[in-house]
VOPAGU-2260 file (C-alpha; in pm, 1 decimal, decimal comma):
REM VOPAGU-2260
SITE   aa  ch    i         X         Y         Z
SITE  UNK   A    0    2084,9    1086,8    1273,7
SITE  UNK   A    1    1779,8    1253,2    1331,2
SITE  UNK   A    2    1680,8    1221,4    1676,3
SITE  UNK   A    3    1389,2    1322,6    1924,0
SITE  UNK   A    4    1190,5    1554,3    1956,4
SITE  UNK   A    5    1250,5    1666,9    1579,2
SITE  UNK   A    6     987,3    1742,0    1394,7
SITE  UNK   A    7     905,3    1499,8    1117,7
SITE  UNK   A    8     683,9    1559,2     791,0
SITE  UNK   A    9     462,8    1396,8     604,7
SITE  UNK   A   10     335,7    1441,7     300,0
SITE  UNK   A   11     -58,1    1259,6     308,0
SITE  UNK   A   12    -337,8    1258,4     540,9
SITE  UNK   A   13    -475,3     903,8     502,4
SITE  UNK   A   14    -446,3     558,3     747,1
SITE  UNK   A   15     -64,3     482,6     681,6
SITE  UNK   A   16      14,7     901,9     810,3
SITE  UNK   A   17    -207,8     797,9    1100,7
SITE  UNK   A   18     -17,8     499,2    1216,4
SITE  UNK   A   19     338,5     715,4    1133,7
SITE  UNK   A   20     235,5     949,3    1350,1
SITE  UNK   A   21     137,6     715,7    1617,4
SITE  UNK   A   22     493,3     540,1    1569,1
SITE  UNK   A   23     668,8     877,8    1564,3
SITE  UNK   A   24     489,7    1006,4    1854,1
SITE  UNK   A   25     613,0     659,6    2052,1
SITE  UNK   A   26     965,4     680,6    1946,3
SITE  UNK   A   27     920,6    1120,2    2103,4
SITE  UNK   A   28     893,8    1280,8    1717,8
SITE  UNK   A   29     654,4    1527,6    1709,8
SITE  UNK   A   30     503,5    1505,7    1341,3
SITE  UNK   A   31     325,9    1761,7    1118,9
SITE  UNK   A   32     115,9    1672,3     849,7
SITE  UNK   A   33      -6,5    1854,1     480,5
SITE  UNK   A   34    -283,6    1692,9     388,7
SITE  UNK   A   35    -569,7    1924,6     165,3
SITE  UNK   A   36    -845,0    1707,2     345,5
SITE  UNK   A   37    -908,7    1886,3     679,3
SITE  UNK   A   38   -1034,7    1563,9     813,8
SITE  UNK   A   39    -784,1    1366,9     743,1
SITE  UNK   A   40    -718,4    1099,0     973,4
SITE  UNK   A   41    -311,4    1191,3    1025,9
SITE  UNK   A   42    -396,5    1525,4    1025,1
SITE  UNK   A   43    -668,6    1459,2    1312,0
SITE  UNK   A   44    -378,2    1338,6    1540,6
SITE  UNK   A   45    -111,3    1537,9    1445,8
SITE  UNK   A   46     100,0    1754,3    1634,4
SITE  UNK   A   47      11,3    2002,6    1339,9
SITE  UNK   A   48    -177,0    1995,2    1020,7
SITE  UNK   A   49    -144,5    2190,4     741,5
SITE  UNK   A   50    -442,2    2207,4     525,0
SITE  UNK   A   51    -297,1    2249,5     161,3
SITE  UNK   A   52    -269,6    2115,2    -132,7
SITE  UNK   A   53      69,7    1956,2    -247,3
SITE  UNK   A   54     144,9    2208,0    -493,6
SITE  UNK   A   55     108,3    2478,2    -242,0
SITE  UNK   A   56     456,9    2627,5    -255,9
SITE  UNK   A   57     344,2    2822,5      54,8
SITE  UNK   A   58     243,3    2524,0     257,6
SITE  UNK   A   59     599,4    2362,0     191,4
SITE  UNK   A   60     816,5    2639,2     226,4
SITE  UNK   A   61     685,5    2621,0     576,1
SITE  UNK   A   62     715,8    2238,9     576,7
SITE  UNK   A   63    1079,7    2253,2     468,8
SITE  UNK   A   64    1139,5    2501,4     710,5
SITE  UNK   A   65     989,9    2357,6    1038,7
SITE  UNK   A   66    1017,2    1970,1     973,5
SITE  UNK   A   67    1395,2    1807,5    1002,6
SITE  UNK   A   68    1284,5    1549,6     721,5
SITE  UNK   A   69     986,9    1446,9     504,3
SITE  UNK   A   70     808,6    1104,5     385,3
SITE  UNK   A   71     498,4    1036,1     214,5
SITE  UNK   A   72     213,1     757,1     322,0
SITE  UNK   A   73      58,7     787,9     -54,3
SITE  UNK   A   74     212,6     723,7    -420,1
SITE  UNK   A   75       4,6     995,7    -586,8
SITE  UNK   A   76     214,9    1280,4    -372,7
SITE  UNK   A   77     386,7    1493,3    -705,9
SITE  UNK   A   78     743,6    1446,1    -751,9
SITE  UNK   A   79     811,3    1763,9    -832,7
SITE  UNK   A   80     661,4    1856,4    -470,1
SITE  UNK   A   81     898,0    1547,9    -302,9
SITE  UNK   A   82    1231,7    1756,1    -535,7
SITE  UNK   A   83    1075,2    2062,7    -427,8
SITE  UNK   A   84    1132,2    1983,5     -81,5
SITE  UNK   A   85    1484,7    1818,8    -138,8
SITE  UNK   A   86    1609,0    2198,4    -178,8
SITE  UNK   A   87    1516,5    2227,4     239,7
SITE  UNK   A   88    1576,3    1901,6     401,2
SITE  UNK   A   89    1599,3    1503,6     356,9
SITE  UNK   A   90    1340,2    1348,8     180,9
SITE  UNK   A   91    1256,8     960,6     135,5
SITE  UNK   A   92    1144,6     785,5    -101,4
SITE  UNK   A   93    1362,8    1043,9    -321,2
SITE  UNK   A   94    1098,0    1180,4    -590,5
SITE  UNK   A   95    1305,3     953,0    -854,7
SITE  UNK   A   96    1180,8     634,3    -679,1
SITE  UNK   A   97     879,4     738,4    -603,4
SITE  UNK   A   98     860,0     834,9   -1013,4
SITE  UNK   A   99     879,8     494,0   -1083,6
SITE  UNK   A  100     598,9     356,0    -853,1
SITE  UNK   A  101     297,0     594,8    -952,9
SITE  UNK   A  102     292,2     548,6   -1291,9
SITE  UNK   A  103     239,1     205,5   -1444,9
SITE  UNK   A  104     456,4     250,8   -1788,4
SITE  UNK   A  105     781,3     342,4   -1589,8
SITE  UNK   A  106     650,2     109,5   -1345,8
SITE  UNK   A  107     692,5    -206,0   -1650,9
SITE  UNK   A  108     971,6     -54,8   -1796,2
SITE  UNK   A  109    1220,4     -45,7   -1456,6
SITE  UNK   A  110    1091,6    -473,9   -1411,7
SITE  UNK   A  111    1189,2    -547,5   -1721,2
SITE  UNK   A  112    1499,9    -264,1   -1815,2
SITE  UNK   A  113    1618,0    -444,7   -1481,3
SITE  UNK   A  114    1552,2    -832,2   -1593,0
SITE  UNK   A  115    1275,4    -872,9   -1304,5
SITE  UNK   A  116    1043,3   -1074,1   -1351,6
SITE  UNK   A  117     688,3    -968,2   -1518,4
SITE  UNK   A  118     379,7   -1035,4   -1703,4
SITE  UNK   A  119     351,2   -1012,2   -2062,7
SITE  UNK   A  120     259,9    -596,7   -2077,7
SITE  UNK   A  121     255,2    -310,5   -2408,3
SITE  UNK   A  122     239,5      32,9   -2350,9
SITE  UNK   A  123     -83,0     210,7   -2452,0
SITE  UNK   A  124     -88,8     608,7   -2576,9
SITE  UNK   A  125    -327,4     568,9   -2853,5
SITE  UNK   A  126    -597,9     376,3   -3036,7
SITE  UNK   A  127    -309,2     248,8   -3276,5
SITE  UNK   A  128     -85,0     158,1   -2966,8
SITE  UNK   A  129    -439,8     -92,6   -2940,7
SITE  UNK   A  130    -469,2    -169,8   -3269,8
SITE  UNK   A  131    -136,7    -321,3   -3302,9
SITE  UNK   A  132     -83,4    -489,0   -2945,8
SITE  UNK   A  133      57,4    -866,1   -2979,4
SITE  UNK   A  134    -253,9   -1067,2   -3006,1
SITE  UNK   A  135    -102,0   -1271,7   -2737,1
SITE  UNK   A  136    -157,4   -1034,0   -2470,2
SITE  UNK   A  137    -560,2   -1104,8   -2476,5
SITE  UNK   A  138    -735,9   -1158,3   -2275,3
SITE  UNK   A  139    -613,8    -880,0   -2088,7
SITE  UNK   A  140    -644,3    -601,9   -1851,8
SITE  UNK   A  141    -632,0    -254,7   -1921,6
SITE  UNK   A  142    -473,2     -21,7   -1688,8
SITE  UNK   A  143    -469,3     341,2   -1700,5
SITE  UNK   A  144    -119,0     468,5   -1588,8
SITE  UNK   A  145    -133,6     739,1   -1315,9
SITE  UNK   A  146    -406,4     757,5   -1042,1
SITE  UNK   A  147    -524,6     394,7   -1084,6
SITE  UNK   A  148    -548,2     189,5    -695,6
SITE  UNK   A  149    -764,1     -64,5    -539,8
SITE  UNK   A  150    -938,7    -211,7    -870,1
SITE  UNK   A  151   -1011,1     179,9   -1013,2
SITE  UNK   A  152    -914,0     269,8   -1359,8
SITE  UNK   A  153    -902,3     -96,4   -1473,8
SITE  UNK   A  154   -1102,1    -302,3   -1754,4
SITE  UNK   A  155   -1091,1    -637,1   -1873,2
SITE  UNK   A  156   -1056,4    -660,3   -2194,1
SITE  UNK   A  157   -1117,7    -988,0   -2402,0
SITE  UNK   A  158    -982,0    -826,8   -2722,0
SITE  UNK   A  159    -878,4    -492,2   -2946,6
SITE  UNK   A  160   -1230,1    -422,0   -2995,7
SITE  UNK   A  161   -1319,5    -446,3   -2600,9
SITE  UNK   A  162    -930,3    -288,1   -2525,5
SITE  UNK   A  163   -1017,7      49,4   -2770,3
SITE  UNK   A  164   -1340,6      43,4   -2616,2
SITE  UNK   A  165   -1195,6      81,3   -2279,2
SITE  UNK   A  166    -929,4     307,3   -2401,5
SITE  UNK   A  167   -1216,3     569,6   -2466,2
SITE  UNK   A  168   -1379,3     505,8   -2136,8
SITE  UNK   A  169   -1034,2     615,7   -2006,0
SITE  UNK   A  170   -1118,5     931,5   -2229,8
SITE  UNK   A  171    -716,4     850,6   -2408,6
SITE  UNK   A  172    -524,8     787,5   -2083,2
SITE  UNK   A  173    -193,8     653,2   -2154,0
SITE  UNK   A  174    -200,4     296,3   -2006,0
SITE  UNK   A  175     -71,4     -64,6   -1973,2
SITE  UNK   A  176    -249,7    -343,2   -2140,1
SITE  UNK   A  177    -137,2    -649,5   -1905,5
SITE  UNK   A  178    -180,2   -1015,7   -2024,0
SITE  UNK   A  179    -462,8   -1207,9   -1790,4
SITE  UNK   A  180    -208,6   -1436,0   -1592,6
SITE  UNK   A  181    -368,1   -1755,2   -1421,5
SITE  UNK   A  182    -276,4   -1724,4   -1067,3
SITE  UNK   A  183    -231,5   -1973,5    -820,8
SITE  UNK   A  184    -236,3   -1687,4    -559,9
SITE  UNK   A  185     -56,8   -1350,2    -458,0
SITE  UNK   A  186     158,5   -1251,1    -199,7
SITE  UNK   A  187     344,9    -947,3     -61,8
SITE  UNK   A  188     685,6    -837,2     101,6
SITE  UNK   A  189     678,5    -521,3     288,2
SITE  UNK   A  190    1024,7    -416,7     355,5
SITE  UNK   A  191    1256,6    -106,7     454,0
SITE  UNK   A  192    1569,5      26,0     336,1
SITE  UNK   A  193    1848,5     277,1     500,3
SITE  UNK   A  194    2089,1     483,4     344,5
SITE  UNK   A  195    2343,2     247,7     364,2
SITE  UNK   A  196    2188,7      31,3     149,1
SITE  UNK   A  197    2075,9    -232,7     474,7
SITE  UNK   A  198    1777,1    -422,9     361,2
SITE  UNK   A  199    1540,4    -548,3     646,9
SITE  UNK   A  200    1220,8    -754,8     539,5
SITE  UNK   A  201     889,1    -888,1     711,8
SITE  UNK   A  202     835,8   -1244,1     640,3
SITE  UNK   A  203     604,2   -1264,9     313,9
SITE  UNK   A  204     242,0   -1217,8     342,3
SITE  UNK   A  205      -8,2   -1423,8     100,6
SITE  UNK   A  206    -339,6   -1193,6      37,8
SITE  UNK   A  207    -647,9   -1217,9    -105,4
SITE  UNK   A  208    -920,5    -926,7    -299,6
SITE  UNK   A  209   -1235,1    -882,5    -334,1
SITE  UNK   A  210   -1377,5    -637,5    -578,6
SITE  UNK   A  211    -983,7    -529,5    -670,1
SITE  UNK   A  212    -935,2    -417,2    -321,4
SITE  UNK   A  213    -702,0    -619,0     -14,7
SITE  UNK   A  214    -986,6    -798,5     161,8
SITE  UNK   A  215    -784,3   -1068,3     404,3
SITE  UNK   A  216    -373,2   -1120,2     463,8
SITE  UNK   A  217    -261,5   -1389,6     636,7
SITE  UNK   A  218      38,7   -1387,2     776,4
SITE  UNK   A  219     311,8   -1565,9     735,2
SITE  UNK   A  220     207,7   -1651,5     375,2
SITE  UNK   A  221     125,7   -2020,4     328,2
SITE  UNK   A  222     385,2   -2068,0      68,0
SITE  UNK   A  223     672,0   -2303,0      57,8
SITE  UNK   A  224    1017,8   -2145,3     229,8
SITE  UNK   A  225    1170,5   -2090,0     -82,2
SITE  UNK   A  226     873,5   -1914,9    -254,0
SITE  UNK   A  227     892,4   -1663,3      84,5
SITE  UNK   A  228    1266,7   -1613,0      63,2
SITE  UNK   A  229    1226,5   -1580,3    -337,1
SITE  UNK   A  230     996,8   -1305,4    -259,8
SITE  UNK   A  231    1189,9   -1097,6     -37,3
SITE  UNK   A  232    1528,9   -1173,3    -254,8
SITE  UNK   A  233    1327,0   -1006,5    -561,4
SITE  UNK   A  234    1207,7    -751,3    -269,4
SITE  UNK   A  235    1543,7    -636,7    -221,1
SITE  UNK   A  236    1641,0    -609,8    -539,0
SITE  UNK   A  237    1428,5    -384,0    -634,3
SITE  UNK   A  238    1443,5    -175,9    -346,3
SITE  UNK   A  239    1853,1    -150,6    -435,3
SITE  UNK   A  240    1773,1     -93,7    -822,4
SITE  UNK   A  241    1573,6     194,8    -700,1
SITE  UNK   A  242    1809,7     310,3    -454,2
SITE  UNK   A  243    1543,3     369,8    -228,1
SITE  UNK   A  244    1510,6     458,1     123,4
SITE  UNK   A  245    1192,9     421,8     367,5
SITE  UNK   A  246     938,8     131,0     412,5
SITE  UNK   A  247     831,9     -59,2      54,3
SITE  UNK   A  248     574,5    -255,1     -41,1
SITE  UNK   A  249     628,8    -486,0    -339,2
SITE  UNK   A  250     308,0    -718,6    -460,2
SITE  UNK   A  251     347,3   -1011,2    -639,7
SITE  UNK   A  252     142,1   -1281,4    -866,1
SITE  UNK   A  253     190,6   -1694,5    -778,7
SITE  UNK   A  254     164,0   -1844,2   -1162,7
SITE  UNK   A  255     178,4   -2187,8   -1176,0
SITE  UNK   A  256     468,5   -2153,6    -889,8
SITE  UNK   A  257     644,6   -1894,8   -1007,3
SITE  UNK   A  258     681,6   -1525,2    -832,5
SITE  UNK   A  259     550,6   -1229,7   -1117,4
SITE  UNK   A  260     599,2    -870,6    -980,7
SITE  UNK   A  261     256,7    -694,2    -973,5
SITE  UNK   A  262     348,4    -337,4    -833,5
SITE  UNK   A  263     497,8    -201,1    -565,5
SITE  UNK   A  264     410,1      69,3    -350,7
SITE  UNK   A  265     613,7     328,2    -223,4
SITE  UNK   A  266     509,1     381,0     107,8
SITE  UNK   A  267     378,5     137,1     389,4
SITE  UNK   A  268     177,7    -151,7     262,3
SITE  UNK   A  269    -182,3    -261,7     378,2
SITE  UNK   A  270     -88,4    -606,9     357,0
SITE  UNK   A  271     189,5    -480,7     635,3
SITE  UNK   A  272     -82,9    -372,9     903,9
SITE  UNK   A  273     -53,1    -692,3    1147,8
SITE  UNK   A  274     316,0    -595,2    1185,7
SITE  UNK   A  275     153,8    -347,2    1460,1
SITE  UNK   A  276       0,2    -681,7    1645,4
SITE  UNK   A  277     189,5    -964,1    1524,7
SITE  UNK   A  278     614,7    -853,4    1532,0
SITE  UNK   A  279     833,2    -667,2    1797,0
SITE  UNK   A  280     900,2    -378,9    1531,6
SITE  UNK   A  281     628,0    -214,0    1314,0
SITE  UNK   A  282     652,9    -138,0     938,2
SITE  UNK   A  283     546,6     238,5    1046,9
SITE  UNK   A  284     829,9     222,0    1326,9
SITE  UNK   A  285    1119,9     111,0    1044,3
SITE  UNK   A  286     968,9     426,0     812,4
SITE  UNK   A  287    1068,5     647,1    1108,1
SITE  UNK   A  288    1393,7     473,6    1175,7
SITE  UNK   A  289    1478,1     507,0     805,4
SITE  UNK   A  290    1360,3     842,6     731,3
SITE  UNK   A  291    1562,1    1013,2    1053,7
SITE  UNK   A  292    1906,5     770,4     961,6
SITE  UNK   A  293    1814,1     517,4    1271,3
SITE  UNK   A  294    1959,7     146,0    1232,9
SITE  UNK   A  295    1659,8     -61,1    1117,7
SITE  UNK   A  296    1580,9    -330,3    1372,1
SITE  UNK   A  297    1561,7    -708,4    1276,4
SITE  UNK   A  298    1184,9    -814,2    1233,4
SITE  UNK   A  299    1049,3   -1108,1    1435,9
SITE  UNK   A  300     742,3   -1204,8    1417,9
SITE  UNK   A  301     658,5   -1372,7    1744,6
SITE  UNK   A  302     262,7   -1470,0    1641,6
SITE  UNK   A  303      61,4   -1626,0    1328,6
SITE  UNK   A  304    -136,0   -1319,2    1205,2
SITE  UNK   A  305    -442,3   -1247,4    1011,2
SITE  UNK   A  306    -550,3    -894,2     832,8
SITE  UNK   A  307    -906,6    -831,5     726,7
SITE  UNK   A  308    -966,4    -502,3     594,3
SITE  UNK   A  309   -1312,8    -311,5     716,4
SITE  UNK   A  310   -1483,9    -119,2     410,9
SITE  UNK   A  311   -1751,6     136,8     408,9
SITE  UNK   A  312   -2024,9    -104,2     262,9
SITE  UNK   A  313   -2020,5    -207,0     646,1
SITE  UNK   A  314   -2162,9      87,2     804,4
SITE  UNK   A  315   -2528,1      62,4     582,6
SITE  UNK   A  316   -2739,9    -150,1     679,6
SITE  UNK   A  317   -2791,3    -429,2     407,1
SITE  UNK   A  318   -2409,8    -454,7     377,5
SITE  UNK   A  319   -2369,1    -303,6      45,6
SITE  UNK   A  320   -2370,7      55,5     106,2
SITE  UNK   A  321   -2725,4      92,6      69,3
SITE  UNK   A  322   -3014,6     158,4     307,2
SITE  UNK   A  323   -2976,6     289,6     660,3
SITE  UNK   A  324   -2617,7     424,7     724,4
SITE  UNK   A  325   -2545,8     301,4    1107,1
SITE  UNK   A  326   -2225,8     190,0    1299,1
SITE  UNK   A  327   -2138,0    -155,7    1300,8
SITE  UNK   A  328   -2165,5    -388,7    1585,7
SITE  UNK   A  329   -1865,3    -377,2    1707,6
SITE  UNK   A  330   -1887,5    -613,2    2024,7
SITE  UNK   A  331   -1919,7    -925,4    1795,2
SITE  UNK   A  332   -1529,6    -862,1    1687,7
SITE  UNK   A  333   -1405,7    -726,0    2032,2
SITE  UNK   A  334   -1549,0   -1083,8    2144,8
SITE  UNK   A  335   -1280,3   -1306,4    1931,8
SITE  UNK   A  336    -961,2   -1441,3    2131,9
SITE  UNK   A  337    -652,9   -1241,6    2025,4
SITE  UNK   A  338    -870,0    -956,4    1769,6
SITE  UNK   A  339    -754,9    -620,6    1768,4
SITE  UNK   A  340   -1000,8    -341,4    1612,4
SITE  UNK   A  341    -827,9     -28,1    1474,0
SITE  UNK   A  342   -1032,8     195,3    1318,2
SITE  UNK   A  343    -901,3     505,6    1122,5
SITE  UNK   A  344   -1131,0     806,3    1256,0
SITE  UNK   A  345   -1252,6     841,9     869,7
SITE  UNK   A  346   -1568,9    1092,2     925,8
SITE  UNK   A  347   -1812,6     941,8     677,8
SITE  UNK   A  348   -1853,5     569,0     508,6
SITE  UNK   A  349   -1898,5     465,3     184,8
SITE  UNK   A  350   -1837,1     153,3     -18,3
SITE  UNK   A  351   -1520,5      64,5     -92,1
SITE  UNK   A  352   -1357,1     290,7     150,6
SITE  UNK   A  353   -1077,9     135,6     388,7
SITE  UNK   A  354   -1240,6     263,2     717,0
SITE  UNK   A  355   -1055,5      11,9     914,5
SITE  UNK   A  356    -874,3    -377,7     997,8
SITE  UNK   A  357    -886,9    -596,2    1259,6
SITE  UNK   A  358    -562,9    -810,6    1315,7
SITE  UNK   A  359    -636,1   -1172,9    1475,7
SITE  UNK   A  360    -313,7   -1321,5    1607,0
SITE  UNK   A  361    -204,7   -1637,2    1801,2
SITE  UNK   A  362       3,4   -1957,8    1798,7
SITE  UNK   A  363    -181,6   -2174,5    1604,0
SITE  UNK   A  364    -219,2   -2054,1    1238,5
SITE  UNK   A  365    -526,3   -2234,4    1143,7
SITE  UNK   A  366    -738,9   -2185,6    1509,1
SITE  UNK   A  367    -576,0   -1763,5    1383,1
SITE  UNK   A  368    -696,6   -1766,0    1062,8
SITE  UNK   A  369   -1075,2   -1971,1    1103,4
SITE  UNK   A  370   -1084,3   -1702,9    1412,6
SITE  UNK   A  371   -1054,5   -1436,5    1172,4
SITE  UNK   A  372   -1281,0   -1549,6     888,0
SITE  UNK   A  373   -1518,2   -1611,0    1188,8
SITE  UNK   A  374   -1498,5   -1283,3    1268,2
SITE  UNK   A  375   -1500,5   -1156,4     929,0
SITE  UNK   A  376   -1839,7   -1341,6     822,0
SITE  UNK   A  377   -1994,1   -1226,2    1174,8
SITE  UNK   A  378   -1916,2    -818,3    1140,3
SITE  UNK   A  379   -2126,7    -862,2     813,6
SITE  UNK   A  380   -1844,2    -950,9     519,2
SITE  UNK   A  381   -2024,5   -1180,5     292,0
SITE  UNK   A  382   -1814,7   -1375,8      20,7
SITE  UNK   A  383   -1967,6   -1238,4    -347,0
């Protein structure tokens, strides 16, 4: 075990380092942070911050010297930085799991080399690779493999011609062309994982986009018991196929009532943020607790819950990210029964960036969620 007052690392500046550190700090960790943004909003809290990039062989000699053990809040960290650092001290995710998750062809390949269950998908590395795609697969969506999040780097594609189009728009990016499934609705499991191989999961989330990017989770998801359960089972599965260690996020497609594996995410989970309000142990809190060899506690999640993520748009004045750029009035959220504001100290707006939630909890989950949506429509969200 790794125990207090180590000193943790952690390999990303963004909202999920920010609420590590704040667990961390809780549970007497002091935690340093690399992070090439030097206002990053980990970095901004940390108990140091090193402002590199993650290639900087500099930066992590002195991170693998100083820290007991390292994690990562983002997908996009290199794996050769994550092996890199395996040399000095612990590391989880290992760089092999963490492989699989941030690029989209080895992504497909584990679901289905492992009999999980996906969507119709080819690989995509040319113009031919287009050319030749089962005809099946269209209408479809075209992915581009690395570096692709929240609705970037994708097309829809209604066929070849539209598909090589937007392979050239991806200026030859290899990719995954993705059948267009008809989904009922999607949910998520956000889980962690010890080196033992002890699985612990948060009950299943059901979540809704807008514009590609998590707009609302409500928590539990409205699904039937077994669908939930069914979700985490698949959950742990992959988590064990993986071998992986830390806090996962695995997203999933509802077709015609059956569970299809979307992605998963490496790392803390967006759809996970009401575990802060809404259970006795936080996703962030089971990332420490696996990273430093702690035994995972037992979720319970002792209120209904609903997530609604706060973008950049907000903070202009029409809504949209246009016009006068002004804070947003905050007192008509801090108003609602049971609404918690966290916002991530991000020092300037702009569409489409996650600047903040708010988590609405209680015991009703229908007063919780027309609450939230309440709150949602008031703060200035508006339905497209």
């Amino acid at each position: 075990m790794i125990l207090p007052p180590a000193t943790l690392g952690m390999l990303g500046g963004g909202q999920l380092g920010r609420f590590f550190v704040s667990a961390a700090h809780e549970m007497g960790y002091k935690v340093w942070v690399l992070d090439p943004d030097p206002h990053s909003p980990a970095g901004l809290i940390a108990d140091r911050h090193l402002v590199a990039a993650y290639d900087d062989y500099v930066a992590l000699d002195t991170l693998g010297s100083e820290c007991a053990a390292v994690t990562t809040e983002f997908e996009n960290v290199p794996a050769d930085t994550l092996d890199y650092l395996t040399k000095f001290i612990p590391v989880h995710p290992a760089a092999s799991a963490v492989a699989v998750c941030q690029n989209r062809i080895a992504e497909k390949t584990f679901l289905a080399e492992h009999g999980l269950p996906h969507g119709p998908f080819a690989v995509i590395r040319s113009e031919d690779d287009v050319r030749n795609a089962n005809a099946g697969l269209f209408p479809a969506i075209l992915k581009v493999a690395r570096f692709g999040y929240d609705g970037k780097g994708q097309a829809r594609v209604a066929d070849r011609d539209a598909a090589v189009a937007a392979f050239q728009h991806f200026k030859g990016e290899p990719c995954v062309l993705e059948k267009m499934l008809a989904l009922d609705y999607e949910v998520s499991v956000v889980l962690a994982r010890d080196e033992a191989g002890t699985v612990r999961c948060f009950p299943t989330g059901e979540n809704r986009h807008r514009n590609g990017i998590l707009d609302v989770t409500i928590a539990p998801a409205r699904a039937s018991a077994c669908l939930r359960d069914n979700a985490q089972e698949i959950a742990e599965r992959i988590a064990d196929k993986l071998g992986y260690i830390g806090t996962l996020g695995v997203e999933f497609f509802v077709c015609r009532g059956e569970l299809v594996v979307n992605e998963m995410a490496p790392r803390p989970h967006n759809s996970g943020h009401h575990t802060i309000d809404a259970c006795d142990v936080s996703q962030y809190e089971q990332q420490v607790r696996a990273l430093c060899g702690l035994p995972l506690a037992t979720p319970r999640q002792h209120s209904a819950a609903v997530m609604v993520n706060l973008l950049g748009e907000l903070w202009y004045e029409d809504g949209k990210g246009h016009g006068v750029y002004r804070e947003p009035d905050w007192s008509v959220v801090h108003a609602v029964p049971g609404l918690r504001l966290h916002l991530y100290g991000k020092h300037h707006a702009r569409p489409g960036r996650k600047m903040g939630h708010f988590v609405v909890t209680g015991d009703d989950a229908e007063a919780v969620l027309e609450r939230a949506l309440g709150a949602r429509a008031a703060i200035g969200i508006r339905d497209e």
